[in-house]
C-alpha positions as CSV (number, residue, x, y, z in Angstrom):
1,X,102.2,-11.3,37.7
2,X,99.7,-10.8,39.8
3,X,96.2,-8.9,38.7
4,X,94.2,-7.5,41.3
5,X,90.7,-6.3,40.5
6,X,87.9,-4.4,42.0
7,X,84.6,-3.8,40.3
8,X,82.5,-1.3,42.5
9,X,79.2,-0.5,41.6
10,X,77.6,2.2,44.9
11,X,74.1,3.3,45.0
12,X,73.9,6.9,46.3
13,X,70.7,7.3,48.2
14,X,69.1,10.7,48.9
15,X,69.4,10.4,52.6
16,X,73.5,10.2,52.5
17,X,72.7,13.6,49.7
18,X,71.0,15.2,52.4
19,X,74.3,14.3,54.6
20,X,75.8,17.0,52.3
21,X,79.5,17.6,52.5
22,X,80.3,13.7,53.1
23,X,81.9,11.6,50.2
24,X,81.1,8.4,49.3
25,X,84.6,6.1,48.8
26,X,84.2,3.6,46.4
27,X,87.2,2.2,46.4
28,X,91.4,1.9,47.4
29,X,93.6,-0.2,45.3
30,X,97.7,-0.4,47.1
31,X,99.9,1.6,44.7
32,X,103.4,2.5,45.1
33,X,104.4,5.8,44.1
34,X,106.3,5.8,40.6
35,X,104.0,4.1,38.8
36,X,101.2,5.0,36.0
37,X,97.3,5.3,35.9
38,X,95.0,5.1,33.1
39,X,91.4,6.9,33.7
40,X,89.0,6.7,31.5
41,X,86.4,9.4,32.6
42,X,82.3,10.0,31.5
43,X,81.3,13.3,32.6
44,X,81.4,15.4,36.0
45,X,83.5,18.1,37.8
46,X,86.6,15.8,38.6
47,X,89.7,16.6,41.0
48,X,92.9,14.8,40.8
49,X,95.0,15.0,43.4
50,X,98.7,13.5,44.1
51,X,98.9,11.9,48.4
52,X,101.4,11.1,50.6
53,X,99.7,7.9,51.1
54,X,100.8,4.6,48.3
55,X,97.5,4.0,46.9
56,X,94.4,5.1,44.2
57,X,91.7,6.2,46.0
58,X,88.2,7.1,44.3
59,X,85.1,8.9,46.4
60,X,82.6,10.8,45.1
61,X,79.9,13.4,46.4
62,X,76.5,13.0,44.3
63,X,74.0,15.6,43.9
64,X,71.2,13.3,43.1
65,X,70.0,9.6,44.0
66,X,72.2,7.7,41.2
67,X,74.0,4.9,40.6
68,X,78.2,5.4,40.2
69,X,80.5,2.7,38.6
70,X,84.4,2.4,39.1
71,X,86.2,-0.3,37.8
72,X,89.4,0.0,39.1
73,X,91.9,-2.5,38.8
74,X,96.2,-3.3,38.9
75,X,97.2,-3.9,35.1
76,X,101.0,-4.5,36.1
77,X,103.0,-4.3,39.0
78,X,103.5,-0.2,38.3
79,X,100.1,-0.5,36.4
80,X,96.6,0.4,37.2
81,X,93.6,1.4,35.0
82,X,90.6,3.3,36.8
83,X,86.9,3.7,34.7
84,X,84.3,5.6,36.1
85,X,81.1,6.2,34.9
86,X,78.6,8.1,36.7
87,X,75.1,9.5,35.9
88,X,75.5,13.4,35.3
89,X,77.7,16.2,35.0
90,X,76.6,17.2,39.0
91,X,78.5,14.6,40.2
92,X,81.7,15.6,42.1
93,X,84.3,13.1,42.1
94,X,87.9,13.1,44.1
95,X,90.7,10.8,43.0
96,X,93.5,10.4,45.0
97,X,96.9,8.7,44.2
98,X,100.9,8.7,45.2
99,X,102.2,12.5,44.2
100,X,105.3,10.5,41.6
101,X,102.7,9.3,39.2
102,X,102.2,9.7,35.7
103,X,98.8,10.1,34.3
104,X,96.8,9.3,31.6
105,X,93.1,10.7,31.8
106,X,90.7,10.9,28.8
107,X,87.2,12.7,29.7
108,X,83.9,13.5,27.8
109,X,83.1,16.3,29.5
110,X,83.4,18.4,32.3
111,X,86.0,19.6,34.7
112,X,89.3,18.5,35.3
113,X,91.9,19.6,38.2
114,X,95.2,18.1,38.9
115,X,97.6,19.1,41.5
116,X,100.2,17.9,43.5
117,X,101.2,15.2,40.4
118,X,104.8,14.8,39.7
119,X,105.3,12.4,36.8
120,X,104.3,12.2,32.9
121,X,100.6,13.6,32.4
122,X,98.6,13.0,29.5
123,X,95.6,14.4,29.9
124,X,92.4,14.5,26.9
125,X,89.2,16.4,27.3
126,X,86.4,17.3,24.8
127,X,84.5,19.5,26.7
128,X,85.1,21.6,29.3
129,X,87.7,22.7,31.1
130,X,91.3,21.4,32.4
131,X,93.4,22.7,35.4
132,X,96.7,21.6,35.7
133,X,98.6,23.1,38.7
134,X,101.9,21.8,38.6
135,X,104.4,21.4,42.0
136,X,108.0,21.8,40.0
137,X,107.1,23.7,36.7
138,X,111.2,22.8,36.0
139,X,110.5,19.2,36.2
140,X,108.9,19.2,32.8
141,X,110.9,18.7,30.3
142,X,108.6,18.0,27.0
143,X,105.2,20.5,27.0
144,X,102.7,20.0,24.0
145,X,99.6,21.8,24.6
146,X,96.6,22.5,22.4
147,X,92.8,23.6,22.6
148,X,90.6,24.0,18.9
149,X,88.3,26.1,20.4
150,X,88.9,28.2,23.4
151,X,91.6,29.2,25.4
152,X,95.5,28.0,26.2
153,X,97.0,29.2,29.9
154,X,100.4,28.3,30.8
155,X,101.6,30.5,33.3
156,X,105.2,29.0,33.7
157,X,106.1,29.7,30.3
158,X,104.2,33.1,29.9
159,X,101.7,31.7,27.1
160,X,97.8,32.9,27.2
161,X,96.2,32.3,23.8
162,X,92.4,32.4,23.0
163,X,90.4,31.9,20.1
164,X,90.5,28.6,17.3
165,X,92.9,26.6,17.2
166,X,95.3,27.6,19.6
167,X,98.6,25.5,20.6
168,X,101.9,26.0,22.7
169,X,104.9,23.0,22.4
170,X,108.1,23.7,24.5
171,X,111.1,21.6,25.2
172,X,113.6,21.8,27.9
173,X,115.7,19.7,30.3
174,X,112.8,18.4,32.6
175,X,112.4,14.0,33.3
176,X,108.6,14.6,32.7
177,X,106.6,14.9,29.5
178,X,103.1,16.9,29.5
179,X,100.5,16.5,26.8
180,X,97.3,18.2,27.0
181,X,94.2,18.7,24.9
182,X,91.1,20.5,25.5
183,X,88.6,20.3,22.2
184,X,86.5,23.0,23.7
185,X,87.0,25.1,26.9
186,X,89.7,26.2,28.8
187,X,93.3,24.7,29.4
188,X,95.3,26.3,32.0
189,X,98.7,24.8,33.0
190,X,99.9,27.0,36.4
């Protein structure tokens, strides 16, 4: 087996801040669609979003002159792993990868909005909020959703919950399992 590894650490100078709406790519890792990514997240206002294109893409649009690490790196043939660390919660970051993949992100805080992602999502955040907008609500067969404190959206199955300790678990004839936890925000599965 094969292990393919990129460790990108990117400066982000003022002058390309000034350059405003241009992102910074850190990295592309080859990835065929069907396979599974592990992201471990720090903090920041993260988008997820599933491509036509058969590979993990990472660029990010910083709103001050710091430094951005992504490790990001094939664990298996259908494997990757994807760590990014960057300096603030004012950093924007846009992760692209094959629309059939599963997903496993954990974040510490911040935002979090997935769409266009067919395929298993796991998805853990302790602060913030989570956006989930899924492209065949019928392909989800196993739904277990939970925030302590906040709220719990999930329009395909009529559920909106607020308050402590609020939870929604659904099982049906879908291929794809979805597992979601917010600590404290907002989860909203459209």
């Amino acid at each position: 087996m094969r292990i393919d590894a990129v460790l990108v650490t990117a400066l982000a100078c003022a002058a390309s801040c000034a350059g405003a709406q241009e992102a910074a790519i850190a990295r592309e890792l080859p990835f065929a669609a069907g396979g599974s990514v592990r992201m471990m997240l720090r903090v920041g206002d993260v988008e997820i979003v599933g491509s036509d294109d058969e590979k993990i893409s990472v660029s990010w649009r910083p709103s001050t002159a710091q430094t951005v690490t992504v490790n990001l790196e094939r664990t298996a043939e259908k494997e990757a792993t994807l760590r990014v660390e960057g300096p603030s919660n004012k950093v924007r970051y846009r992760i692209e990868v094959p629309k059939r993949s599963g997903l496993a992100v954990g974040m510490h805080a911040g935002n979090i909005d997935i769409r266009g992602v067919s395929g298993n999502l796991d998805v853990h955040l302790l602060a913030g909020n989570v956006d989930i907008r899924l492209p065949d609500a019928s392909a989800i067969g196993t739904v277990s959703a939970a925030v302590v404190s906040g709220g719990l959206t999930a329009k395909p199955w009529k559920v909106d919950k607020g308050g402590i300790v609020r939870t929604f678990e659904r099982t049906g004839p879908g291929e794809f399992d979805l597992h979601a936890q917010v600590l404290a925000g907002q989860l909203t599965i459209r």
